[in-house]
N, C-alpha and C positions, 0 to 999 in steps of 0.2 A: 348613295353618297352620304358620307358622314356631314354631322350638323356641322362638325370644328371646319372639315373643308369647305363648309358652304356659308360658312360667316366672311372670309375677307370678301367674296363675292358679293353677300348682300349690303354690306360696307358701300366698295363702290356703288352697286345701284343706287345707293339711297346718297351717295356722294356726288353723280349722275342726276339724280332727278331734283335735287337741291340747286345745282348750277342750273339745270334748264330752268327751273324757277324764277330763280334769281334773273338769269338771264334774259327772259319774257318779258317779266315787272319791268325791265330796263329799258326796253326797246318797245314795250307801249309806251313809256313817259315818254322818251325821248321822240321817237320815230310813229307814235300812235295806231302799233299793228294793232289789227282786230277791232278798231275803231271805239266808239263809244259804247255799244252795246256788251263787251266786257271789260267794261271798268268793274263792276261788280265781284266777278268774277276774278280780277287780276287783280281787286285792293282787299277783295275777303279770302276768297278761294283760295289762290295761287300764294298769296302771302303768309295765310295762317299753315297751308303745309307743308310749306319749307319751315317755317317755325319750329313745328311738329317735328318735320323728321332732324332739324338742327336738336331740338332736343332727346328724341331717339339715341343718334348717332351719340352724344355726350354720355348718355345713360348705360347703352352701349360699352362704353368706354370703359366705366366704373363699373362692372357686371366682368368683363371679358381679361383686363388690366389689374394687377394687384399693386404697381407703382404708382406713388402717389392717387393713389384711392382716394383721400381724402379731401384734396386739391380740386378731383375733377366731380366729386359728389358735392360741392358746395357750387361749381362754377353749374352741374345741368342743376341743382335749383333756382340759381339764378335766371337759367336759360326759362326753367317751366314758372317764376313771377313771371317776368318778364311776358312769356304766351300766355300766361292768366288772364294780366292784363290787357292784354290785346283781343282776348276773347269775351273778356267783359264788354271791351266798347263794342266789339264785332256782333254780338248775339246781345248785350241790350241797351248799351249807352247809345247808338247813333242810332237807335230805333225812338229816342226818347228827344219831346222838342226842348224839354229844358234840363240835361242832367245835372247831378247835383253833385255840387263843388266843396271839399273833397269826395271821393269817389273811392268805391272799392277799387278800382283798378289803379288810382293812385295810391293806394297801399300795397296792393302788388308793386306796382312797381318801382316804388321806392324801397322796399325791401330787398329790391333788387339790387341795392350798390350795397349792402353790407356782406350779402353773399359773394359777390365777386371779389373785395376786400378781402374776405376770410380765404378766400382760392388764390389771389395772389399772393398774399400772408405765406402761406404752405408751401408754396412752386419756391418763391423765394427764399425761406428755407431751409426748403430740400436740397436744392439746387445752387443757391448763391450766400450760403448763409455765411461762408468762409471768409468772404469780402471784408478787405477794410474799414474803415471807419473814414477815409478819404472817400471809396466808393458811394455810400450813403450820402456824404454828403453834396457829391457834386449830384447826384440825383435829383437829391433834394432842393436845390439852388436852381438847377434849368426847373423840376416841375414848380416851385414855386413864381419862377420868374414866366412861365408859359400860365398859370393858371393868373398870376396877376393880370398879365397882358389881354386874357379872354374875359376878366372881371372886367376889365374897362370900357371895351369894343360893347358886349353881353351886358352885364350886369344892370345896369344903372339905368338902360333901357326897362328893360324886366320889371326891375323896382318898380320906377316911374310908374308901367303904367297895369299896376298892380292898389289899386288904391280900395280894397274891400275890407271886410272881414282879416283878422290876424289869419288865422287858421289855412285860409285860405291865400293870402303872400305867402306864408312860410313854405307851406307845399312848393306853389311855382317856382320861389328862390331855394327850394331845396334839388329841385333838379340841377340848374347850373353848375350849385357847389357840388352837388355828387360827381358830374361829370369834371369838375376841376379835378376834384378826389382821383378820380380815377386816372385822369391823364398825367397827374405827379406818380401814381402808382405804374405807369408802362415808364418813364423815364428813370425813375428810381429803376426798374429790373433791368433796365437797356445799360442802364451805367455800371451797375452791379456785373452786367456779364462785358465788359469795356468797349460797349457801344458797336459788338460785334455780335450782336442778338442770334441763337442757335433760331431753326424753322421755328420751335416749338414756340419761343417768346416773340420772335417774328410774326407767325400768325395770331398769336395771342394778341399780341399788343396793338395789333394792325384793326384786328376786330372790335375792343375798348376807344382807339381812336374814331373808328366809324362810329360807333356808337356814341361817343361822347361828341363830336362834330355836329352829329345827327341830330341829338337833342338840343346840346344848346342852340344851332339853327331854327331847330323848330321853335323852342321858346320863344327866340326873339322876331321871327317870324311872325305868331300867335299873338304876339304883347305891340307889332305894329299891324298887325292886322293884315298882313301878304300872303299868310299861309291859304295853300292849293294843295286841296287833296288830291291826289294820284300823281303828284307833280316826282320828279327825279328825287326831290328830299327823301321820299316814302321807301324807297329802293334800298336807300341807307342800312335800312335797321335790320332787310331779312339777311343782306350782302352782311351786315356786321355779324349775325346771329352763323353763318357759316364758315365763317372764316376763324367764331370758338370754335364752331364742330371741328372742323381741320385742323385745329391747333390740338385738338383733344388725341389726334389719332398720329400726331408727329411724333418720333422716335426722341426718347428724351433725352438731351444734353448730359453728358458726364458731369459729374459734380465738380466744381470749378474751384480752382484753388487760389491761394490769395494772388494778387497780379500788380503790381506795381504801375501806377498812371501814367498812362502815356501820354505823348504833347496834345495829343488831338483833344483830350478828355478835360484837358487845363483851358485849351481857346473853349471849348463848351460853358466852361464852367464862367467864364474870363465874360462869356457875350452875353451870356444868361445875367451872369451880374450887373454887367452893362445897362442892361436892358430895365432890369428893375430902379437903377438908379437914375436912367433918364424918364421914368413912367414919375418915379417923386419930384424929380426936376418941373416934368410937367404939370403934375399934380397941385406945383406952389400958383399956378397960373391961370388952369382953369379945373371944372369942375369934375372931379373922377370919382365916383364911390368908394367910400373909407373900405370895402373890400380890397377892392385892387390895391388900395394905397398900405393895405395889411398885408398881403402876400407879398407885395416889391419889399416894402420892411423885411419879412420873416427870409427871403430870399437874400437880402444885403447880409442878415445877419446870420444866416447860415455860408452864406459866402465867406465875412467876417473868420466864422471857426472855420475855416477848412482853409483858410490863410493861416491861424494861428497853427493851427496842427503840420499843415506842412512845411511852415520854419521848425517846429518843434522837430519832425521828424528828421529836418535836416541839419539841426545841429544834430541831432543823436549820432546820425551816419556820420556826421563831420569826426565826432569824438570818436566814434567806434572805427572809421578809419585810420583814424592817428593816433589811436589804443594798439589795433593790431598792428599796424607798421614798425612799431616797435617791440611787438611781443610776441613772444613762441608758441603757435598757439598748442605745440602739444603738450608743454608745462606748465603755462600760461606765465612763463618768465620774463626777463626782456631778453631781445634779440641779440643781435652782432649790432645794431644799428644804434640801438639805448643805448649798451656796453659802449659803443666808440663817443655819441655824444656824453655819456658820463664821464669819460676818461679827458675831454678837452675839458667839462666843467672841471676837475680834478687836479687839472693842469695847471688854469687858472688860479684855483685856492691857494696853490703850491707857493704863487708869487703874495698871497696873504698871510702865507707861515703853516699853512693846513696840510699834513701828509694824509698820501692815502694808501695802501696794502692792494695789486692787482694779484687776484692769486689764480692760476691755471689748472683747470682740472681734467683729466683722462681716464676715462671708465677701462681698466682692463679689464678681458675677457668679456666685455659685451659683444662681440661679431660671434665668437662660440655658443654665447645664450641664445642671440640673434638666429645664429644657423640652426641651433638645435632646437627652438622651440616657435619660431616663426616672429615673422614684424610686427603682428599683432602685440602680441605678450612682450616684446622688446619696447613699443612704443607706449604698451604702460607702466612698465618697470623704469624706464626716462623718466614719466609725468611724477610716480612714487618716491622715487630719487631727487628729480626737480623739485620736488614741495617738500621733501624733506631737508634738502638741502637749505633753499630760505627760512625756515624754521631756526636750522641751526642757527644760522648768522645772525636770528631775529632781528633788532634795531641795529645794528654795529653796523650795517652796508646793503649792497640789495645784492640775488644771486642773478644768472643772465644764463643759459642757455644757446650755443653759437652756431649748432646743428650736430648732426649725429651725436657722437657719444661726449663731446666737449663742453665742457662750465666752465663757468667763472665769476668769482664776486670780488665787487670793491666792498675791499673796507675801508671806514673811516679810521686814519691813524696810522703807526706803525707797528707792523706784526712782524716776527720770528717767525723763521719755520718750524721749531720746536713751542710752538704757542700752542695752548689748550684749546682754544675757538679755533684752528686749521684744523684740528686733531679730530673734533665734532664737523667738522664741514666734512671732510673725507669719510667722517664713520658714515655720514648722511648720505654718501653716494657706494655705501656696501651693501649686500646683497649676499645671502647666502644660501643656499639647500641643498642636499643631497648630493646632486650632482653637476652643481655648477657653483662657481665665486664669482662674483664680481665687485671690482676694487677702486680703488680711486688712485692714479699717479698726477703730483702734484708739484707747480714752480710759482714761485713769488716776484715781484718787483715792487720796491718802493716807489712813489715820485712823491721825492723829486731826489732822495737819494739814490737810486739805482741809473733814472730815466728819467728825463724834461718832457719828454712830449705821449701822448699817446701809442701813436705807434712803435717806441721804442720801447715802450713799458710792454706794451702787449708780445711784440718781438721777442723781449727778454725773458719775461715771463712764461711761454712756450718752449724757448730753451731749456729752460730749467725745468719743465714740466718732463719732455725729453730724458733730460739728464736723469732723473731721479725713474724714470717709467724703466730705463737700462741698467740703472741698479739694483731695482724691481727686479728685473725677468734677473738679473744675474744671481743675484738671490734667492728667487724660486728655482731655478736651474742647479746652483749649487746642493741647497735642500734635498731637492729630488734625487741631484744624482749622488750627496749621501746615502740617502737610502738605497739607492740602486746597486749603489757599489759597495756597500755592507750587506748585500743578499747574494751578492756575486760573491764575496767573499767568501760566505759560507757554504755556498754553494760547490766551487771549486778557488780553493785560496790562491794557485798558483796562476789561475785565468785572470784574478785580479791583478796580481803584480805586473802580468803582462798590461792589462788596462790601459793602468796606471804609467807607466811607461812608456806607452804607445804615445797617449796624450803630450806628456810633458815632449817627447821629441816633435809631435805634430806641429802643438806651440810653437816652438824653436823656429822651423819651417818655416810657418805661417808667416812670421814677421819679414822673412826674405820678399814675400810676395807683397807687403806692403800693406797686409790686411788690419783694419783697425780693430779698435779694442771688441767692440759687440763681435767683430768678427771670428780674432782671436777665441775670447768666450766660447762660441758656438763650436768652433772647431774643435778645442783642447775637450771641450764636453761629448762633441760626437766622435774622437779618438777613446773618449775612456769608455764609451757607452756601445761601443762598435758591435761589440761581442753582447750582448744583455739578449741578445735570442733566444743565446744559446744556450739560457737556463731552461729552456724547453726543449731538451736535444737529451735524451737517455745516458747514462754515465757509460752505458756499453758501448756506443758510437762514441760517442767526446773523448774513451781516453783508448779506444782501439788501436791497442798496438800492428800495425802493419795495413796494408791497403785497404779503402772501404769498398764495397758492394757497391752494385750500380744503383740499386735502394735506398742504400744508407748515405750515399752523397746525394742523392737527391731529397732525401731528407735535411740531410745539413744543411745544403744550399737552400733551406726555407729560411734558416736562422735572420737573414740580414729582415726578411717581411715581416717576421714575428716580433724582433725587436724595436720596427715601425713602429708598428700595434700598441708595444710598451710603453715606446714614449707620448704617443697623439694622444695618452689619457691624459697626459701635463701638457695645458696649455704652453709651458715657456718653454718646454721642450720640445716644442714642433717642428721649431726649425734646425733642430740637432735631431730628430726622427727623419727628414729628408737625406740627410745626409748620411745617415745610419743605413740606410735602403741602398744608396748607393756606393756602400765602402768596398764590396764585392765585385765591383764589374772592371774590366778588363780594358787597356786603351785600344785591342785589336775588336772589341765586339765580341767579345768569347765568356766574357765573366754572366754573372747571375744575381740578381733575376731578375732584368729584365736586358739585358743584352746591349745595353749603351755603351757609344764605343767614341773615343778622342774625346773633343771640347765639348759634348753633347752630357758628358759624367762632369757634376758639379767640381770645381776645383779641389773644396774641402775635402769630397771621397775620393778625390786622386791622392791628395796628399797622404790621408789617413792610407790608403792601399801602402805606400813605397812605405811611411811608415812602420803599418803591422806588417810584414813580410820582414825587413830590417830586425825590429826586436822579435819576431819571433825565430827568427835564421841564428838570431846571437842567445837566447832563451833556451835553458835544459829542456825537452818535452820527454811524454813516454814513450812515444817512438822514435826518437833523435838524439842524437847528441846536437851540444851546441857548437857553431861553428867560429870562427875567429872575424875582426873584423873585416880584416882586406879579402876574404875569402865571401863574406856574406855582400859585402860590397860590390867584390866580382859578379856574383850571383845575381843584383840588383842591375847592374851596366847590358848582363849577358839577353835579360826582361828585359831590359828600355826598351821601346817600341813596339811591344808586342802586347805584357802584361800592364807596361807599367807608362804614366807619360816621361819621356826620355828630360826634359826638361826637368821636372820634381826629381828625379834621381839622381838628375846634374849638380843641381842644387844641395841634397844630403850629402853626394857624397863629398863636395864641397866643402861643407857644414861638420861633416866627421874630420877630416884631411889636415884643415886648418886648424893652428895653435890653437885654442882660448886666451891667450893675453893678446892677441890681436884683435883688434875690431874689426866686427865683420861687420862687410859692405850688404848693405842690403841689394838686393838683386832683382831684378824683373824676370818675370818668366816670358820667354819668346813666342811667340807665333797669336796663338786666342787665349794663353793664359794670364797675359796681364789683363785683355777685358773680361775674364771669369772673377778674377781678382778685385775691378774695382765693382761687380756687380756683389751682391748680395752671396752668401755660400748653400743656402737652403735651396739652390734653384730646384724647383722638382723636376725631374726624366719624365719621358713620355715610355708608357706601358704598352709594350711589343717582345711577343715571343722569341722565342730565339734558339736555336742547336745550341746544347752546351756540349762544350769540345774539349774541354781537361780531361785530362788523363791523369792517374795519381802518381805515372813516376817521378814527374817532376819534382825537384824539391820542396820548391819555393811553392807549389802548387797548394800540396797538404797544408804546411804552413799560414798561409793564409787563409786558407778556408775552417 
């Protein structure tokens, strides 16, 4: 058998023969087995070797453990004073009829509480070092208030009746105070871990208390002259000397982290203090050793600090609560909550003559940054933006942050929208690289010019944020599809005029259905933009004269995905790219590509379809002549309900039919087209295959596609 397997084996035996030990010495004092004839035997023998093997087992420890090594080679020297001494009196002090006072084995064993000192020092921290400064101190307050309480009972006895040589008190009052020492030292660790001690401090501490019990018993025993040797006192020290062993071999406590006090920890602290100030109360009255009357002090007055510190802490919390309830913490701005109480203090000034500037801020293109580069890098390009932003404004207002991509600052006074400080606030919320912008769209409200109250400033001021973010995207929109439609141009001149055309009749349309302005916008954009695929479509297919290949249409019919593609790289043409996708498909389910069929095809690409079919039916191509109105019209009546929705064709050719010096009545579309109408036009289609089923005799067919 190997030695590593045969070490936790000899552990136990020697953990085994320690309790029978223990357990013999107890039940002769008590119960007198084995009678008088081994008292000898059970106050030398049996005692000095559980001593023995309690210091073994520790040695053990620090041999076998490389965790806290250091902790447990100061606590087995402690353990082997401590057996020094015990073997001095055993082998020559109680041999002797008058030993001599001091005594080497009173140097053993008093050197014995600075080494357990230095082992609790280390366990503490290794283990508890994390602790508060609340922790320490309620330690500190029960063991002072416990070691006073034992100076008073002990102490003073002792003294009394200690009337020799200096050399000789100091010794015997130095046990006492050692064992105070120590017994502030297991409280201090018990409160350190929140009086929920792991085995390892359990046994520890449990074996310091027997020992410190032990001796001051014995002290004041010896100083009235009661002490009995073999008596249950004697029991004490081997029980305490096993119960370090056993502590030495518990599995050690994870390192403990700071812990916040709890009620239990506050009455400890609360009756500890208690206690020391009724020991002074009584002290005014009768006679207690200025010890005791020191420690009930040092414990009032560590109580004292740890009153001060925990108002101290609670104003902090108090501030740091109602710091962050008002502030963001991811730009460290103010909230929605500052912003609204700022706005009624604002409100107030108003009636003292004081304007103030609410201005509304919106990040465009942060949800594309958002998407493309994750929350993380969004929620620090916010924090970048946020502190750059009050920067800007520096003393003029504060800024405020409202959630997601939203600011906003008061300023003090009255501002213009064309004011040079809005103009630095906005640049403070731009952002630019490579392949992303992000921008600032912006509304203002005075109060008390604009708005009296709060929320009708903040109301207004979102409006106008609104208003100005739509002339935003119409303007990047416009931009864009300059460029677009000057590459179309060159591309194939006469694809543009059709475009162009296409759009302005869309428009016209659009306003039948009641669609507003952003809506309009979107649609006249995704009529001119319809075709922009199909600058990726070969000039051999785009201008073949006569029927295409089963190939070659099915290349075309990519055109409407391709010119997606074109537009999703312009954010404010996204939602004219939805529509773009959809201007192909068919009201029977037959169009391409993806096979949507009735109210399921956004309105916009219904309309755009009857549209492009119309000018392209009345448009010269290479393969056609152009046809005449009421013929292309027929053409569009003969399609309702198949290609086309019967309702938008109702409408044009309404729209064509009637004068121009009449005013035209705006018109509703029947059945789901008015609620296509008041939703949005970008709706996106769901992606599903589908048989395409054109065939190229059709007229209208080629045409469109």
């Amino acid at each position: 058998m190997r030695l590593l397997d045969s070490k936790p084996r000899l552990i136990l035996v020697a953990f085994g023969a320690m309790g029978v030990g223990v357990a013999f010495e107890a039940a002769h004092a008590l119960l007198g087995v084995g009678g008088h004839g081994l008292d000898a035997f059970t106050n030398n023998g049996v005692y000095t070797a559980v001593e023995l093997i309690a210091v073994a087992l520790c040695a053990a420890r620090v041999v076998i453990k490389r965790e806290d090594r250091a902790a447990w080679t100061f606590m087995t020297l402690a353990l082997l004073f401590w057996t020094g001494g015990d073997l001095v009196w055993t082998l020559w002090l109680d041999n002797v009829a008058n030993p001599p006072s001091p005594s080497v084995a009173d140097a053993l064993y008093l050197t014995m509480y600075p080494a357990i000192y230095a082992a609790m020092m280390l366990l503490i921290r290794s283990r508890l070092r994390h602790q508060g400064a609340a922790q320490w101190l309620d330690g500190g307050v029960v063991g002072l208030a416990l070691a006073a309480l034992g100076a008073a009972l002990v102490f003073s006895t002792v003294w009394d009746m200690n009337k020799g040589r200096f050399i000789e008190v100091a010794v015997n009052v130095a046990y006492p105070l050692g064992d105070f020492a120590l017994l502030m030292f297991v409280v201090v660790a018990f409160s350190l871990s929140g009086w929920r001690p792991a085995r390892l401090w359990l046994a520890r501490g449990a074996g310091i208390i027997v020992t410190a019990l032990a001796d001051i018993i014995y002290v004041y025993e010896v100083a009235k002259g009661t002490y009995v040797s073999g008596a249950l006192l004697d029991t004490m020290w081997p029980l305490s000397m096993s119960l370090l062993a056993a502590a030495a071999w518990q599995p050690a406590p994870p390192r403990s982290a700071p812990r916040l006090a709890a009620p239990h920890t506050i009455v400890l602290t609360l009756l500890a203090a208690g206690g020391a100030l009724a020991l002074l109360v009584v002290a005014a009255f009768r006679q207690i050793t200025p010890l005791a009357v020191g420690l009930a002090a040092g414990a009032l007055l560590l109580a004292t600090v740890r009153a001060t510190l925990t108002y101290l802490e609670n104003v902090r919390m108090l501030r740091r609560n109602a710091h962050e309830a008002v502030t963001d913490a991811l730009s460290g701005l103010g909230n929605r909550r500052r912003l609204m109480e700022d706005l009624e203090d604002a409100g107030e000034d108003t009636l003292r003559g004081h304007a103030s500037t609410l201005v509304f801020f919106d990040l465009n293109g942060f949800k594309r940054y958002n998407d493309s580069f994750g929350h993380a890098a969004g929620d620090s390009l916010l924090g970048r933006v946020g502190a750059a932003l009050s920067t800007a404004i520096d003393s003029r207002g504060r800024a405020y942050r409202l959630g997601g991509d939203e600011f906003c600052v008061l300023l003090q006074g009255r501002f213009a929208r064309h004011d040079r400080l809005l103009a630095s606030a906005a640049s403070a919320l731009t952002e630019r690289g490579t392949v992303f912008t992000v921008s600032a769209s912006f509304g203002l409200a005075v109060l008390p010019d604009d708005a009296l109250n709060a929320s009708a400033a903040l109301q207004l001021a979102d409006e106008r944020m609104y208003a100005d973010k739509a002339r935003s995207n119409r303007s990047s929109r416009a931009e864009t599809r300059a460029v677009l439609l000057a590459l179309l141009n060159e591309r194939t001149p006469d694809l543009s005029e059709h475009v162009t055309g296409v759009g302005e009749l869309a428009s016209q349309l659009g306003r039948r259905f009641l669609l507003d302005s952003d809506q309009l916008d979107e649609l006249q954009r995704a009529a001119e933009l319809h075709d922009i695929g199909k600058l990726a479509i070969p000039d051999e297919i785009l201008h073949k004269r006569g029927p295409l290949t089963d190939a070659e249409t099915q290349f075309m019919r990519q055109h409407p995905i391709i010119g997606e593609r074109i537009l999703n790289a312009a954010p404010a043409l996204q939602p004219v790219a939805a529509l773009v996708r959809a201007s192909h498909e068919r009201w029977d389910g037959a169009g391409y590509p993806d096979g949507l069929a009735g109210s399921a095809i956004p309105l916009g690409a219904r309309i755009i379809a009857v549209c492009d079919a119309y000018h392209a039916m009345t448009s010269e191509r290479c393969y056609q002549t152009a046809r005449g109105e009421p013929d292309a019209i027929a053409e569009l009546q003969r399609n309702a309900g198949s290609q086309f929705d019967p309702t938008i064709v109702t409408a044009l050719c309404d729209q064509l039919t009637t004068p121009p010096s009449i005013t035209q009545p705006r018109e509703r579309a029947e059945s789901d087209t008015t609620v296509h109408a008041a939703g949005r036009l970008h709706h996106l289609p769901s992606h599903k295959a589908t048989e395409l089923l054109r065939t190229c005799e059709e007229p209208t067919v080629r045409l469109h596609e």
